[in-house]
TITILO-725972 format. One line per 10 residues: number of its first residue (from 1); their letters; for each residue x, y, z of C-alpha. Coordinates in nm, 3 decimals, padded with zeros to 5 digits. Example, Ala and Ser with C-alpha at 12.3 -4.5 7.8 and 13.67 -1.06 7.14 Angstrom:
<nodes>
1 = as = 01.230,-00.450,00.780; 01.367,-00.106,00.714
</nodes>
This chain:
<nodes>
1 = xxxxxxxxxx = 01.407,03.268,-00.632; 01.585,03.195,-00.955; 01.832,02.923,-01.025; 02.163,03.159,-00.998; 02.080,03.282,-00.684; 01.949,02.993,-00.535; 02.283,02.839,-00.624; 02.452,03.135,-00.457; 02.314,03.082,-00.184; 02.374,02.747,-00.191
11 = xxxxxxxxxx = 02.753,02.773,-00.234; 02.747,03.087,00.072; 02.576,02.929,00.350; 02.619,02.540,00.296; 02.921,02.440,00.073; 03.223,02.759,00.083; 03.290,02.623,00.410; 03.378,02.280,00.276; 03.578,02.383,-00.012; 03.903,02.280,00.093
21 = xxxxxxxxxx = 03.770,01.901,00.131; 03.615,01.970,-00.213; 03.887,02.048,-00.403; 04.102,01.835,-00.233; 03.837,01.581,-00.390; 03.854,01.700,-00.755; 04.252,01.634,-00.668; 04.143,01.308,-00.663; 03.928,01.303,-00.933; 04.189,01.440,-01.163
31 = xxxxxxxxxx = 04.412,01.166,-01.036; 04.087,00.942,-01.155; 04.060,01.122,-01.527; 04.413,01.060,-01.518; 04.453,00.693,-01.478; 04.114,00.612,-01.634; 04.307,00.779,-01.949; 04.577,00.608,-01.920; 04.478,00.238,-01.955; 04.317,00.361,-02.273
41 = xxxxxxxxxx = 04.635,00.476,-02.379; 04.853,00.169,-02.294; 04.651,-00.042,-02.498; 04.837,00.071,-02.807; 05.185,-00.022,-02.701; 05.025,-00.351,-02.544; 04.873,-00.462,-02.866; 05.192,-00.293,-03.137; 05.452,-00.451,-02.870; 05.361,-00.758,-02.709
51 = xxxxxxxxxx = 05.113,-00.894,-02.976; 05.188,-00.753,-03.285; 05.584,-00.735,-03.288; 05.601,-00.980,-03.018; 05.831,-00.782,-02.798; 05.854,-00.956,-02.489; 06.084,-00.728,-02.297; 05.719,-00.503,-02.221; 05.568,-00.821,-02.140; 05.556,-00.717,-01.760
61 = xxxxxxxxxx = 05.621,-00.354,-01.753; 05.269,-00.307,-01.927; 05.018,-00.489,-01.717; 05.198,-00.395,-01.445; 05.142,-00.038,-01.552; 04.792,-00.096,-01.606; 04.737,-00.255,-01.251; 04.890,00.081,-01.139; 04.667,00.241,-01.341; 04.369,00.047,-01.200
71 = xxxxxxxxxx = 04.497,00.085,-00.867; 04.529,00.449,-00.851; 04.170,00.518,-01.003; 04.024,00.304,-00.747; 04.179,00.468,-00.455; 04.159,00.803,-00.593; 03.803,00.733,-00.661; 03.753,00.586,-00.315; 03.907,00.908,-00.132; 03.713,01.120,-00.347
81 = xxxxxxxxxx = 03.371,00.956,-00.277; 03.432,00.933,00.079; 03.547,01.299,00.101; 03.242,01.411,-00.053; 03.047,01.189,00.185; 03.129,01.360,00.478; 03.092,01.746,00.270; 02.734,01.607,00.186; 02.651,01.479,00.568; 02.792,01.811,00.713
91 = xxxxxxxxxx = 02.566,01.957,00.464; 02.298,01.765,00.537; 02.290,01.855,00.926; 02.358,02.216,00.839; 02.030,02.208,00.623; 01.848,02.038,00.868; 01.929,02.238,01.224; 01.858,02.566,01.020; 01.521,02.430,00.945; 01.487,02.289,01.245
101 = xxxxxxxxxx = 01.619,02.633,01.434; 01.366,02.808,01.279; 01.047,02.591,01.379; 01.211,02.612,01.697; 01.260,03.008,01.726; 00.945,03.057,01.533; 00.668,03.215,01.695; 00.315,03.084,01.767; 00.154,03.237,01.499; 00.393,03.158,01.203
111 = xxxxxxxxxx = 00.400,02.777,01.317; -00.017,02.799,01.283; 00.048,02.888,00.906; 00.322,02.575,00.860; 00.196,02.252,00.742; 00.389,01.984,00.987; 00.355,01.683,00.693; 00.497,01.918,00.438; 00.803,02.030,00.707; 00.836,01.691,00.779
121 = xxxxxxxxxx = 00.892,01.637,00.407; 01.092,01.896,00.375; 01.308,01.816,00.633; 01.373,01.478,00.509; 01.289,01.434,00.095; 01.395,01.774,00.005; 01.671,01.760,00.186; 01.849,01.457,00.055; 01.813,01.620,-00.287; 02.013,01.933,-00.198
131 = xxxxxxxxxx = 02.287,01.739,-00.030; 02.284,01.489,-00.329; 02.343,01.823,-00.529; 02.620,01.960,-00.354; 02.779,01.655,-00.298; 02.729,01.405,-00.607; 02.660,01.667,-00.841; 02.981,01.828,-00.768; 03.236,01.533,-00.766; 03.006,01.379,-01.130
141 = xxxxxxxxxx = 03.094,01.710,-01.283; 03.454,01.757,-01.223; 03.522,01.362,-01.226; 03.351,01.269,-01.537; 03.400,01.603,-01.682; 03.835,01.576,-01.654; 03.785,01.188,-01.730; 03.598,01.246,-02.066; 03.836,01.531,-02.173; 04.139,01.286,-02.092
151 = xxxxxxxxxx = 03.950,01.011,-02.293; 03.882,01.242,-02.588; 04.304,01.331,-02.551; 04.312,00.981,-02.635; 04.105,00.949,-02.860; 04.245,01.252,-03.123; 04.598,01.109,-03.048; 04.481,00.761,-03.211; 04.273,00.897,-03.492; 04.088,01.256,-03.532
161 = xxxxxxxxxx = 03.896,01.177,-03.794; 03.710,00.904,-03.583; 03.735,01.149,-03.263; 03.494,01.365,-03.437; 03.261,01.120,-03.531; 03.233,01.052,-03.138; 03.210,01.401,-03.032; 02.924,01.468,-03.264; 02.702,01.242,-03.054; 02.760,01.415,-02.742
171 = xxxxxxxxxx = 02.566,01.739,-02.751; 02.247,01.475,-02.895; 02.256,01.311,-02.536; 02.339,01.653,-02.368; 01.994,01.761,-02.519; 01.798,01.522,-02.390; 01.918,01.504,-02.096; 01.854,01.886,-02.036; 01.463,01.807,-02.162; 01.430,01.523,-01.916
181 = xxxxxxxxxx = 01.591,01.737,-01.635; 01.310,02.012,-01.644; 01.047,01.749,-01.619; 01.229,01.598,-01.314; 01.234,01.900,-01.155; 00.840,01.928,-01.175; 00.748,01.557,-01.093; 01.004,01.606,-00.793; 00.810,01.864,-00.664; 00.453,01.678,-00.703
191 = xxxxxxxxxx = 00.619,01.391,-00.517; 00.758,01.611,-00.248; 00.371,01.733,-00.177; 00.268,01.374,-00.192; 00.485,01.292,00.009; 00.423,01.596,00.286; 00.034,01.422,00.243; 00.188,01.100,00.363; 00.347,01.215,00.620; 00.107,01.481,00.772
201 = xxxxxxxxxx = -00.171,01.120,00.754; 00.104,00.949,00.968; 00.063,01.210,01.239; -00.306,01.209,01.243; -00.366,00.827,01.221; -00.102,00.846,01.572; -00.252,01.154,01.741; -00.627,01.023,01.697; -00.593,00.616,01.697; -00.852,00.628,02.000
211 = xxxxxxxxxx = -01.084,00.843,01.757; -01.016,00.560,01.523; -01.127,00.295,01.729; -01.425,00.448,01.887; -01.616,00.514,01.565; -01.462,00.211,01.429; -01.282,00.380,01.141; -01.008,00.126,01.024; -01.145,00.042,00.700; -01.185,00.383,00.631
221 = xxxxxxxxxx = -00.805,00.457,00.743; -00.692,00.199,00.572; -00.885,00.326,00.221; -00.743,00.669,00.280; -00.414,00.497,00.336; -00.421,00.310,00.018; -00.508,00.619,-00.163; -00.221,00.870,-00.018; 00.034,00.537,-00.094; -00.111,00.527,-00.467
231 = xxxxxxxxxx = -00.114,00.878,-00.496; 00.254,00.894,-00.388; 00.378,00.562,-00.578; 00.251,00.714,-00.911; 00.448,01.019,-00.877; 00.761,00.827,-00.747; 00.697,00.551,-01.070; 00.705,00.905,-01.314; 01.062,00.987,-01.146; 01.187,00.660,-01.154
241 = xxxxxxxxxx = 01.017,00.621,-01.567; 01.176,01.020,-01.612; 01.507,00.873,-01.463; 01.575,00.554,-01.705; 01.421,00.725,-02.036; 01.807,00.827,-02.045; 01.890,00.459,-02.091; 01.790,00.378,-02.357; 01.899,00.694,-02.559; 02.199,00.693,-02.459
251 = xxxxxxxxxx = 02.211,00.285,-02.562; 02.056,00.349,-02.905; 02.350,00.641,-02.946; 02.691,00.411,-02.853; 02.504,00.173,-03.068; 02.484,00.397,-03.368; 02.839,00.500,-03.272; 02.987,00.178,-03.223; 02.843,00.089,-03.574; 02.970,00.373,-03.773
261 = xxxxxxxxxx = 03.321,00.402,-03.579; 03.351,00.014,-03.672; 03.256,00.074,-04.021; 03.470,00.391,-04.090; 03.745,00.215,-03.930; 03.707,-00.047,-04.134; 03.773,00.167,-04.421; 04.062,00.347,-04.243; 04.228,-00.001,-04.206; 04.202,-00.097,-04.545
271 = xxxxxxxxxx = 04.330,00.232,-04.665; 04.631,00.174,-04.427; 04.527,00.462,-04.258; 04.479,00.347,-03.904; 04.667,00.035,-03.748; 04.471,-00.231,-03.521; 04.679,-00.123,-03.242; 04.546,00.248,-03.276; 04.179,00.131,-03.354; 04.206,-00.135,-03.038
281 = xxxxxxxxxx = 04.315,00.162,-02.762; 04.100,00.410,-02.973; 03.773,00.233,-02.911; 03.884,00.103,-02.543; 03.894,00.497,-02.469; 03.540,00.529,-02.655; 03.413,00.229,-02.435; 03.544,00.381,-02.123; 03.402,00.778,-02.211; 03.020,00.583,-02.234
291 = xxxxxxxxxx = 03.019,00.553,-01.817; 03.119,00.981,-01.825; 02.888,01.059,-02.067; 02.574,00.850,-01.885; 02.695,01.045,-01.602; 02.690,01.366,-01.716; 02.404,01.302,-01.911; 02.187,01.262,-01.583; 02.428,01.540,-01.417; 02.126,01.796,-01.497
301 = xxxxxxxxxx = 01.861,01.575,-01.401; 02.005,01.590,-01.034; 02.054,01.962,-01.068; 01.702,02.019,-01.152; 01.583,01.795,-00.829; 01.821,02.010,-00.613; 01.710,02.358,-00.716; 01.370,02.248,-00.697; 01.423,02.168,-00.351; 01.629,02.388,-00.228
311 = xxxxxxxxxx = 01.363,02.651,-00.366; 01.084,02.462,-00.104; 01.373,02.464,00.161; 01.515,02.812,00.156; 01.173,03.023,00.204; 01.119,02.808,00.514; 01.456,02.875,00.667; 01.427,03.233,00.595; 01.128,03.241,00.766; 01.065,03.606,00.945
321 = xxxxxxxxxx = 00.903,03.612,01.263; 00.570,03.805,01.322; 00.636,03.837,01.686; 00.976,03.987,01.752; 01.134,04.222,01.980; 01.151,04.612,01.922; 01.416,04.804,01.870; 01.506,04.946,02.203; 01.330,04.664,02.348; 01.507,04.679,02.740
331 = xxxxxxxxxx = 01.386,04.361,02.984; 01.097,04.425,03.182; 01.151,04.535,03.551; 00.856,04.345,03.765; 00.730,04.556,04.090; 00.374,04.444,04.139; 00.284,04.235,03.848; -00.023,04.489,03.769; -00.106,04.376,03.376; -00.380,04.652,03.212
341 = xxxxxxxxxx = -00.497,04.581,02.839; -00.615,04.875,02.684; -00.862,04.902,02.411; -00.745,04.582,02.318; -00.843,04.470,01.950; -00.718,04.138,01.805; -00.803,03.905,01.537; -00.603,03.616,01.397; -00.699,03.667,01.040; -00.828,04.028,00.896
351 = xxxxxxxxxx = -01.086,03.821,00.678; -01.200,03.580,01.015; -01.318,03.911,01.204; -01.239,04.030,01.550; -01.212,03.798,01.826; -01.140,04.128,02.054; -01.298,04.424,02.033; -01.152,04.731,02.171; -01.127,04.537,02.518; -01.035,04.675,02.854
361 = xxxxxxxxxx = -00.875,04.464,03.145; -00.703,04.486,03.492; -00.536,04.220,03.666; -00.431,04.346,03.982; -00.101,04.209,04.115; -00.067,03.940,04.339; -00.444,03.852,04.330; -00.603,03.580,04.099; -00.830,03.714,03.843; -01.083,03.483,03.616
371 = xxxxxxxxxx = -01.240,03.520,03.326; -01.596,03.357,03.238; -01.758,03.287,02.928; -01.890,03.066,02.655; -01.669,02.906,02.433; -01.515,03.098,02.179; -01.574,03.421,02.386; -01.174,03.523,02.386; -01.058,03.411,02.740; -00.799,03.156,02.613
381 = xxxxxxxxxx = -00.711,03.461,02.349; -00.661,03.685,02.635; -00.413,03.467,02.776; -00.230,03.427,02.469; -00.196,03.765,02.431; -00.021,03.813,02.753; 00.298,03.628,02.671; 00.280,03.749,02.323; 00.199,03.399,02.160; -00.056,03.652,01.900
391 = xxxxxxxxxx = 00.013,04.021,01.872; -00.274,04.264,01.928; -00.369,04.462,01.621; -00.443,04.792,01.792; -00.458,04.877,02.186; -00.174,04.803,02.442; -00.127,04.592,02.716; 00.083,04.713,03.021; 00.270,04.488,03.309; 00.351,04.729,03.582
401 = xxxxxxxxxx = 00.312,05.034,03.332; 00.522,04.897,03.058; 00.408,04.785,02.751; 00.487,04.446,02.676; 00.569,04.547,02.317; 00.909,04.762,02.412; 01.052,04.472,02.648; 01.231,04.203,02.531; 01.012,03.887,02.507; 01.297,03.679,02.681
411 = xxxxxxxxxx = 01.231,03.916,02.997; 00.834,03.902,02.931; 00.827,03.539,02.905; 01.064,03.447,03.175; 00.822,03.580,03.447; 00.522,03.393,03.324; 00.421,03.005,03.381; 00.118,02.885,03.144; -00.055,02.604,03.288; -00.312,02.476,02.993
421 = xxxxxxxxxx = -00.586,02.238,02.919; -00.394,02.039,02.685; -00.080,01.944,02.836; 00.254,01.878,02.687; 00.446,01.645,02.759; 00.759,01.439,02.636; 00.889,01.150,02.578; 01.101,01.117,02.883; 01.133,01.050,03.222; 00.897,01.232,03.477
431 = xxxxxxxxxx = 01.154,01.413,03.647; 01.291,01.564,03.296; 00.922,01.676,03.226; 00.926,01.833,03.570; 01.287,01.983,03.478; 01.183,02.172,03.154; 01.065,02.437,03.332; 01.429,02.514,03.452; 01.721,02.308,03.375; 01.935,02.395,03.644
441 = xxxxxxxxxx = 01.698,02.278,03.961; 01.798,02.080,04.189; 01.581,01.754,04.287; 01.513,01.905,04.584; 01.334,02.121,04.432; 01.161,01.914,04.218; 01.056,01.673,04.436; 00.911,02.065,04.617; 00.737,02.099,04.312; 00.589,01.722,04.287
451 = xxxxxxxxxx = 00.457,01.704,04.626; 00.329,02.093,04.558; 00.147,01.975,04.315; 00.037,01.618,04.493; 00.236,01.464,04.227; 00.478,01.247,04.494; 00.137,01.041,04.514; 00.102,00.885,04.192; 00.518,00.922,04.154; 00.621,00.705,04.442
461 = xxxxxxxxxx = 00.405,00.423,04.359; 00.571,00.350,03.983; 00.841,00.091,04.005; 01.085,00.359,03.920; 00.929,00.692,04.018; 01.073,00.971,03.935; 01.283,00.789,03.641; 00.974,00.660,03.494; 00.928,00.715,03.069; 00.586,00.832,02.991
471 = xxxxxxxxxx = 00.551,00.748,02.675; 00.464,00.985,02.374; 00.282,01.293,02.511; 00.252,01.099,02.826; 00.040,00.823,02.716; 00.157,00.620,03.015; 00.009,00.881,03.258; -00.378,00.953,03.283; -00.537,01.301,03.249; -00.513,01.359,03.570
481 = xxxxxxxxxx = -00.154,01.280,03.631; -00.050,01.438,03.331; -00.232,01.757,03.436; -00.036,01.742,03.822; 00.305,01.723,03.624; 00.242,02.039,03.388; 00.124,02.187,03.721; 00.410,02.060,03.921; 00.663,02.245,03.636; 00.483,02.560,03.647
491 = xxxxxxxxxx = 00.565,02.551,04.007; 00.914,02.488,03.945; 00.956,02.803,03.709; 00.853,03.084,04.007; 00.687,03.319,03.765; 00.561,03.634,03.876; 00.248,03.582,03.651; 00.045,03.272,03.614; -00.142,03.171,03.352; -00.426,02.886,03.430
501 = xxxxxxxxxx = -00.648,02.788,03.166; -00.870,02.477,03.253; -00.572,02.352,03.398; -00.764,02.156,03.617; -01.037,02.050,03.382; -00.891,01.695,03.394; -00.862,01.617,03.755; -01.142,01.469,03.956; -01.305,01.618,04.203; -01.079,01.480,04.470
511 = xxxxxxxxxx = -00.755,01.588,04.335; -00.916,01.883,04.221; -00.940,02.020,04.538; -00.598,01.911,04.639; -00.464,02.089,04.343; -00.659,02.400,04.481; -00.517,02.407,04.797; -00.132,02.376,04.648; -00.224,02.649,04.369; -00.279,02.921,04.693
521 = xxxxxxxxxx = 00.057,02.817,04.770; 00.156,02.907,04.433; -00.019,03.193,04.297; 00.053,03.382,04.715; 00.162,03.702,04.630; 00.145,03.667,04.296; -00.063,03.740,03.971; -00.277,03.489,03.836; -00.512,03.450,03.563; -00.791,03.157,03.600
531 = xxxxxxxxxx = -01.012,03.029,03.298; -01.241,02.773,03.424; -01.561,02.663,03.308; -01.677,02.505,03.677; -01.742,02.804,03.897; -01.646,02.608,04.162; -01.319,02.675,04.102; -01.277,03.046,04.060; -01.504,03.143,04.376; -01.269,03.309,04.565
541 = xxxxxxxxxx = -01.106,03.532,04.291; -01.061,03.893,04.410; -01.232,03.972,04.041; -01.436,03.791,03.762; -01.459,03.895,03.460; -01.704,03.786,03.185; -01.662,03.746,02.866; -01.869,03.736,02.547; -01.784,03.750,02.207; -01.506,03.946,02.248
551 = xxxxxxxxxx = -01.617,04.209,02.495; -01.589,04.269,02.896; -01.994,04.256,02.949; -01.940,04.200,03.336; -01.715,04.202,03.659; -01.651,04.183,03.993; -01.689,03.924,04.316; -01.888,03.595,04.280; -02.189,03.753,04.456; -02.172,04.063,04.274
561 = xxxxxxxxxx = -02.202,03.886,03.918; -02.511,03.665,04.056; -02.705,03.959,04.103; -02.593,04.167,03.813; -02.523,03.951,03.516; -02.745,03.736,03.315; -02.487,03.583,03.168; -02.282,03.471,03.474; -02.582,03.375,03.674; -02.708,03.133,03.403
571 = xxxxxxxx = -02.356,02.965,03.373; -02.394,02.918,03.765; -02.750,02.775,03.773; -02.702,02.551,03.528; -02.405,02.378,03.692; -02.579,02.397,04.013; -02.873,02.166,03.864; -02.633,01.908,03.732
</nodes>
């Protein structure tokens, strides 16, 4: 994306909307260019009046002009900044909730290709740079440019000849400031993926602190730390170094102006051709252009770190979805809950191979089905397929005769409850993790779903039950416990189709078998899936299939697969000897 459309876009989506607040600002930045000019100007009569013909009838009407002067620019300046403030913050959280809307809305299978430390940055680094941009950039340009041209008014008014001196200067810092603006631009991008390092080392070093402290890993962490800091300082210290080389140019440049508008002058005066009064307001106006010119000198500096990031931002926030719904996509219409994959093939990269091969399933309605095999086999890929987390590459799949892929996903999804090995939960209360599952329950109905789900046992015995904050992911709660309350929200959600893999890998055997008894309440009369690796659990499915490396090698009852399959007999043997 090139620099005029990415500033089309820009000016479409985030700042058109605002442009009433930001012209109302460059109102007040005229009034700014306006006043800043004019205590330039009233240096003349000041000096010619007061001092040099000592008229004393100005001797108040002056200054007091020039506090008005002051006054106004201040204000005007004031109402100007905080206008553009509130442009840039509404900016800001537009920027933001699109990106954040489309991590949201995006499907399974685009958020596996995001990097979370570079969204992170994103979200937060690149950000600020856009906003600065469309905020900062926009009231530097008008202000500074109206208050130089007023300045330069000024300026030809008291002498030309010395005017053009001045202007002569300008396109020399313009120049530089345009080289130094294309390097910022590429530094601020090596930060930004620094940075995105950074932050995607925070996540880790909170996710896996236990993994830390088992192998005793700190020093390590805290070399790898060192390292991402360093990494990012260095390319912060080139933006900072890239930032000031302006300074002193544009010092060495008044400097060589200052001299040779003093020394010209000089001659001017001698000649007769300029007065002290004219020379006096002439280089007060010069003085007063130097903050403009810094200003705009740097003006393409902050363009260049805006564009950069607004060309990391936009791809992400036009993010396409893999998984979407089809065109006459019409909401599924449950009757049985029969699901049938046929010739199933599916693999999550074309260079990784396929996980599914040309596999055939039926899970009849209203009866639990499981599915057996090693690791990596495809169960948990099955599954996933069902909701339409992953998209098949070739085959179908088929709830009550319709193929998932012509109803809307809202419909599919709506009738199905996943119950997973590796639970989710929030950082909230226990009844709001319950909730999720459907927002407008009652807490009669959740407390149903607790006790379903023998819940109410741990629950009622917290100090304040049901209002009780978990902690990140639940780190208050054990496995166990955790495991109940994803259960117990299932429940809550009544889905026709249920979705169980290991979901009761993490419960001893105690509350495992409580959990079994208040899972026949759920999955009565309805279709359920079951991945389990203890047998134990899965002994009274109506079918069993087995799975390995992709393909259906096997199914049937318990008893059946003992005396047919090598494969399901061996898993059973060996977890009757332990």
């Amino acid at each position: 994306m090139n620099k005029t459309k990415i500033f089309k876009r820009l000016y479409k989506d985030y700042t058109k909307k605002y442009m009433k607040q930001i012209l109302l600002a460059i109102f007040f930045s005229v009034l700014v260019a306006g006043s800043t000019s004019s205590i330039a100007w009233l240096l003349d009569p000041a000096i010619d009046k007061i001092f040099i013909q000592k008229d004393q009838s100005l001797l108040i009407i002056i200054p007091f002009l020039i506090i008005v002067a002051f006054t106004t620019k201040g204000v005007s300046l004031y109402l100007a900044k905080v206008m553009m403030i509130n442009v840039a913050e509404e900016i800001k959280k537009k920027l933001q909730f699109d990106m954040l809307g489309t991590l949201i809305n995006a499907d399974t299978q685009s958020i596996d290709e995001k990097h979370s430390g570079k969204f992170i940055s994103n979200l937060t680094y690149d950000v600020l740079h856009i906003t600065n941009l469309l905020s900062n950039g926009i009231l530097n340009l008008f202000k500074d440019s109206l208050t130089l041209v007023g300045l330069l008014t000024v300026m030809f008014l008291q002498n030309w000849k010395l005017s053009l001196i001045a202007i002569i200067l300008i396109p020399i810092a313009s120049t530089a400031a345009r080289t130094l603006g294309k390097r910022m631009g590429k530094v601020t991008t090596e930060a930004q993926e620094k940075s995105s390092f950074l932050t995607r080392f925070l996540v880790e070093l909170f996710k896996n602190h236990k993994l830390t402290k088992i192998f005793q890993k700190e020093k390590y962490e805290t070399i790898r730390a060192n390292e991402y800091l360093n990494q990012l300082k260095e390319k912060n210290k080139k933006i900072g170094i890239v930032i000031v080389r302006i300074s002193p140019i544009m010092e060495i440049l008044t400097g060589i102006m200052i001299a040779v508008l003093i020394f010209y002058s000089g001659k001017l005066i001698a000649s007769e051709e300029l007065s002290v009064n004219n020379f006096f307001s002439f280089l007060a106006a010069m003085m007063l252009a130097y903050q403009p010119v810094r200003s705009l000198s740097t003006l393409n500096i902050i363009v260049n770190q805006g564009l950069s990031a607004a060309g990391r931002i936009l791809p992400v926030i036009d993010t396409k979805n893999l998984i979407k719904n089809a065109e006459n996509a019409k909401d599924i219409n449950i009757d049985n809950a029969n699901i049938n994959f046929k010739d199933v093939v599916f693999s999550y990269k074309k260079s990784d191979g396929e996980v599914l091969k040309n596999i055939n399933l039926y899970f009849e309605g209203g009866k639990m089905t499981s599915l057996v095999g090693h690791s990596g086999s495809g169960k948990s890929t099955i599954l996933n397929l069902i909701p339409r987390f992953y998209d098949r590459i070739e085959g179908d799949i088929q709830i009550d005769n319709q193929s998932i892929y012509n109803i809307t996903i809202e419909s599919l999804r709506n009738n199905i409850s996943l119950v997973s090995q590796e639970t989710t939960l929030f950082d909230d209360t226990i009844k709001n993790n319950i909730k999720y599952a459907n927002l407008n329950a009652s807490e009669e109905e959740i407390y149903k779903a607790a006790k379903l789900s023998f819940s109410d046992e741990f629950i009622n015995k917290l100090p304040r039950k049901y209002e009780t904050l978990i902690g990140e992911d639940g780190v208050r709660l054990s496995g166990g416990e955790k495991q109940r309350i994803s259960i117990a929200r299932a429940m809550l959600k009544k889905s026709s189709i249920i979705l169980l893999d290991e979901a009761t890998s993490s419960l001893d055997s105690e509350t495992e078998t409580k959990i079994q008894e208040a899972l026949k309440i759920l999955t009565k009369d309805k279709t359920t899936i079951v991945i389990a690796h203890r047998l134990s659990t899965i002994l009274n499915s109506n079918n069993i299939y087995v799975i390995d490396s992709g393909k259906v090698v096997g199914n049937g009852k318990h008893e059946e697969l003992l005396a047919k399959s090598e494969i399901y007999k061996n898993f059973h043997d060996k977890q009757i000897q332990r």
